[in-house]
C-alpha positions as CSV (number, residue, x, y, z in Angstrom):
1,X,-25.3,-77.1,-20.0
2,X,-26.3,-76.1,-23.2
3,X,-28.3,-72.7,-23.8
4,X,-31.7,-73.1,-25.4
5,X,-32.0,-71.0,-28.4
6,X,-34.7,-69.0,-26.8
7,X,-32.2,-67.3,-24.4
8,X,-29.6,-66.7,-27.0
9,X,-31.7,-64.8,-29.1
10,X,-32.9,-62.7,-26.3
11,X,-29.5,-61.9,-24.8
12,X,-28.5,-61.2,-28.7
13,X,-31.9,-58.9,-28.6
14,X,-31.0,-57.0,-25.7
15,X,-27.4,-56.3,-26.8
16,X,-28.6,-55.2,-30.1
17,X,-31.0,-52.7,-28.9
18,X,-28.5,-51.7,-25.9
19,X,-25.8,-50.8,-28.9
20,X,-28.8,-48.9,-30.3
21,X,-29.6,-46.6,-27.5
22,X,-26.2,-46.0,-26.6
23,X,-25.2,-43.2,-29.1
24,X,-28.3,-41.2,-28.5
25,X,-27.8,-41.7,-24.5
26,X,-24.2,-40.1,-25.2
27,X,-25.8,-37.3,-27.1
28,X,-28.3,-36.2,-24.7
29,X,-25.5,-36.2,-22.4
30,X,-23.7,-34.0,-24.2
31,X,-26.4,-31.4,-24.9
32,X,-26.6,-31.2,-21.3
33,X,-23.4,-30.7,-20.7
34,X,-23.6,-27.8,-23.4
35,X,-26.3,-26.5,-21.1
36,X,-23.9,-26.3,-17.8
37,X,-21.3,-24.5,-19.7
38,X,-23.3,-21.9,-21.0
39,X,-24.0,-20.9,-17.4
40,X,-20.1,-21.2,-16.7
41,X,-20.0,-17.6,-18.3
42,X,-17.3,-14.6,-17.8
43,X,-19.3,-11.7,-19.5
44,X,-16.6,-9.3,-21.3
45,X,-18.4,-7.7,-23.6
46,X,-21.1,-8.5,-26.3
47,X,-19.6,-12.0,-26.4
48,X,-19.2,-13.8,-23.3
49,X,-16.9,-16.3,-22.2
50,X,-18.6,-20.0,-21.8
51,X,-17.7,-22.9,-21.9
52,X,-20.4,-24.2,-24.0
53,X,-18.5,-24.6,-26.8
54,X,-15.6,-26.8,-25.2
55,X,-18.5,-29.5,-25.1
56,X,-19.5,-29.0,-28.7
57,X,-15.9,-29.9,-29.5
58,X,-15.6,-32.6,-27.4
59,X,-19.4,-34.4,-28.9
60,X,-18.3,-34.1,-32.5
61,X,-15.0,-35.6,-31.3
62,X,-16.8,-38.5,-29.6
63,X,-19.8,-39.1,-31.0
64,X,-19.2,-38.7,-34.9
65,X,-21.0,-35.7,-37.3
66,X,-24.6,-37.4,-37.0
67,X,-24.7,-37.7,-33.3
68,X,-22.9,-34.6,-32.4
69,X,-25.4,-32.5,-34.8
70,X,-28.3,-34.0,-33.1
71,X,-27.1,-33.3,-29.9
72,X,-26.0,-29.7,-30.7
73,X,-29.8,-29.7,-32.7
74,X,-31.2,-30.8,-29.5
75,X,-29.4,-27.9,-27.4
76,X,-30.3,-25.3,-30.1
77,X,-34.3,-26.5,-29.8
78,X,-34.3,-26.5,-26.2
79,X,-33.2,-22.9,-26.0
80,X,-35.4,-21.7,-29.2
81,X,-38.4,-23.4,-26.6
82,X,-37.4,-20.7,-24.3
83,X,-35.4,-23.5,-21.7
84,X,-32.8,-21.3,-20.0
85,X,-29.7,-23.1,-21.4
86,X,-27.9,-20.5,-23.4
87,X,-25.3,-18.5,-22.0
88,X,-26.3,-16.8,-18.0
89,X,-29.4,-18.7,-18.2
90,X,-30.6,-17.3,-21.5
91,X,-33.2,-18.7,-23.7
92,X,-35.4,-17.8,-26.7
93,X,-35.8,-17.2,-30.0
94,X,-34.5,-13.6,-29.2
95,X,-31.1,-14.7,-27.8
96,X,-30.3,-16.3,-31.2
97,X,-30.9,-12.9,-32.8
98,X,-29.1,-11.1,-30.7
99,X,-25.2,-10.6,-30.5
100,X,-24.5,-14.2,-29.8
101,X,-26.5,-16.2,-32.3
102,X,-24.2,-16.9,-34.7
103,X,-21.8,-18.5,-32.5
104,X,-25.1,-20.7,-31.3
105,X,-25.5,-21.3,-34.9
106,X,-22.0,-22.0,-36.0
107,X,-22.2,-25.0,-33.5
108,X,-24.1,-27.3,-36.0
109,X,-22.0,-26.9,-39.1
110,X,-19.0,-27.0,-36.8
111,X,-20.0,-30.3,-35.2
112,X,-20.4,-32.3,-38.8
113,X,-17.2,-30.7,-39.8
114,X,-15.3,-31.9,-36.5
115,X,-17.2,-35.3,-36.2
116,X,-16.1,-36.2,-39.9
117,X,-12.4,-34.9,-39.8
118,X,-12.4,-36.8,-36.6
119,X,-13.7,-39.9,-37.5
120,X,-10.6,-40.1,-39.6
121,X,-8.5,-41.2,-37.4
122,X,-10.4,-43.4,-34.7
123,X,-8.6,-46.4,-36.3
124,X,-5.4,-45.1,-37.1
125,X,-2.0,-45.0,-34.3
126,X,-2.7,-42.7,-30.9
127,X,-0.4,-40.0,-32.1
128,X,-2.7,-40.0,-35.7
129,X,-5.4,-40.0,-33.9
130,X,-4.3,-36.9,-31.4
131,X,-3.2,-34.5,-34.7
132,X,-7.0,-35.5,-36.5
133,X,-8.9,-34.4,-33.3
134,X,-6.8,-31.3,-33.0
135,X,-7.3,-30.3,-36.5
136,X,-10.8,-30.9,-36.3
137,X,-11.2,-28.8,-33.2
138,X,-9.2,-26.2,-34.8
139,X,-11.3,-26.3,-38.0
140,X,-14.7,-26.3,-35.7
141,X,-13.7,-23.2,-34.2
142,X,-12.5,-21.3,-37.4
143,X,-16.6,-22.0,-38.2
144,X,-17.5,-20.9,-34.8
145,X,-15.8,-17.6,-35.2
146,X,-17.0,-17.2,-38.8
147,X,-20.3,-17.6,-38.2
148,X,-20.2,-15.4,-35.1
149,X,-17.9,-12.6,-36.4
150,X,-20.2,-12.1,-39.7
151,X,-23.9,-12.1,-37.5
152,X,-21.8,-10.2,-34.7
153,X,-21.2,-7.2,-37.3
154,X,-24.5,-7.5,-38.8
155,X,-25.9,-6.8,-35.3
156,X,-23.9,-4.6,-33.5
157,X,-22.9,-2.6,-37.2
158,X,-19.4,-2.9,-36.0
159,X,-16.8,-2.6,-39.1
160,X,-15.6,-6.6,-39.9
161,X,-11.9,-5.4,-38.0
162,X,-13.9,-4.2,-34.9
163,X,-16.0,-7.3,-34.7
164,X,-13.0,-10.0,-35.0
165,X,-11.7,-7.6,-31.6
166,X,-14.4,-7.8,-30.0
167,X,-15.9,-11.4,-31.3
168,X,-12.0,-13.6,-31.7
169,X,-9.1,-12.2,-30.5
170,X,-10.3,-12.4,-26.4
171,X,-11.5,-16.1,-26.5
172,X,-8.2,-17.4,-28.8
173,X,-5.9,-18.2,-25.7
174,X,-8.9,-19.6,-23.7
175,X,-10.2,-21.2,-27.0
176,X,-7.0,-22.9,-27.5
177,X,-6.9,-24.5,-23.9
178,X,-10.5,-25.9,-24.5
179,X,-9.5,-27.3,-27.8
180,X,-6.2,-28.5,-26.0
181,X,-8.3,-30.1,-23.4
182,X,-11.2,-31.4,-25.7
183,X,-8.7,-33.5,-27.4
184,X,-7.2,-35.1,-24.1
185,X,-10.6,-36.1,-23.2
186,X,-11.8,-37.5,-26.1
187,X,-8.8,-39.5,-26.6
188,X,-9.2,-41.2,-23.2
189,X,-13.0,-41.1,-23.3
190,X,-13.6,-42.6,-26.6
191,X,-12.7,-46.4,-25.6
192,X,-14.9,-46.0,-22.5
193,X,-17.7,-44.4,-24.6
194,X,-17.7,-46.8,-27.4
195,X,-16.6,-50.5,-25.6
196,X,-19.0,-53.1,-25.7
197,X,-20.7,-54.7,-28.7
198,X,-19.8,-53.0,-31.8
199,X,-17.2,-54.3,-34.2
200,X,-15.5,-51.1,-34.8
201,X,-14.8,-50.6,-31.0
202,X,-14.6,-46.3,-31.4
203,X,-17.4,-45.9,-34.3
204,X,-20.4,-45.1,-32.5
205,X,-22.6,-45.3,-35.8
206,X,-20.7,-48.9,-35.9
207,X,-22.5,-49.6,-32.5
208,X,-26.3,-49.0,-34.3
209,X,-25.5,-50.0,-37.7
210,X,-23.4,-53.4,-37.5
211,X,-23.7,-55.2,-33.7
212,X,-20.8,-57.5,-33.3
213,X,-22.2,-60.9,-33.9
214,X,-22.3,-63.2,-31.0
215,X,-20.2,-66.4,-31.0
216,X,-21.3,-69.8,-30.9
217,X,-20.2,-72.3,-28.5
């Protein structure tokens, strides 16, 4: 039996407006999942190990620059609100002032950067694919340790040697199994994440901006 027009455009309504919600689902997601990391904390000195910012890796890896800068915007807001979602259940205006801030900062420039090196290569060959995410991990974490090193000497008036001990050399091998691990995920997470009706199949701002067209009988 034929469909009646009224139902097609319905089931074409509620795909559309499913595509729509999904990315900003994805990112709340990940900005929670930024929130159980920080708690996941080894203190060892001024900068503590989290694993916070394996999560902001892995949303500008799967969600693109916009989504994974509104997620990482979203995180950021609800610890400026006082929400205890910074690292060992910090939160406040103050912690982003204090030793750590500019690593909390560094997040949002580092998840644009990530999300648009990534996006490079989410139609190209797996092992394209793979070297793009790794490069954009690595490049999100040069900005993390910028940003962090630079507010980490203005705060503690460490000498810029003394702050890249203290603030880099600790977290690299960690760092580098995070980033190791981000990219694993996000490679077998992104087909899952981004399935369903959008044409690009892996371009999440695909999924709002163009939703694949249904067929006609």
């Amino acid at each position: 039996m034929r469909r009646k027009p009224g139902h097609a455009d319905a089931d074409h309504g509620d795909v559309n407006q499913g595509a729509a919600l999904r990315p900003s689902v994805y990112a709340s997601l990940m900005c929670a999942l930024m929130a159980v990391g920080a708690y996941l904390s080894l203190p060892i000195g001024p900068v503590p190990i989290v694993l916070q910012n394996m999560f902001v890796l892995l949303a500008g890896l799967l969600l693109g620059s916009r989504w994974a800068l509104a997620s990482v915007s979203l995180y950021l807001l609800l610890g400026i609100l006082g929400l205890p979602v910074f690292s060992a259940g910090g939160g406040g205006l103050g912690h982003l002032l204090g030793p750590t801030g500019g690593y909390l900062v560094g997040y949002l420039p580092a998840a644009a950067v990530i999300g648009m090196i990534s996006r490079l290569g989410w139609h190209r060959a797996r092992s394209a694919s793979l070297v793009l995410d790794g490069a954009a991990a690595v490049a999100g974490s040069l900005i993390v340790y910028a940003c962090g090193v630079l507010w980490l000497q203005r705060v503690t008036g460490l000498t810029l040697h003394q702050a890249i001990v203290a603030g880099v050399v600790p977290f690299l091998v960690g760092d580098g199994l995070k980033i190791a691990a981000a990219v694993v995920l996000a490679g077998y997470a992104r087909p899952l994440v981004w399935r369903g009706p959008s044409p690009g199949h892996g371009n999440p701002e695909n999924a709002v901006a163009n939703p694949e067209k249904k067929k006609g009988n």
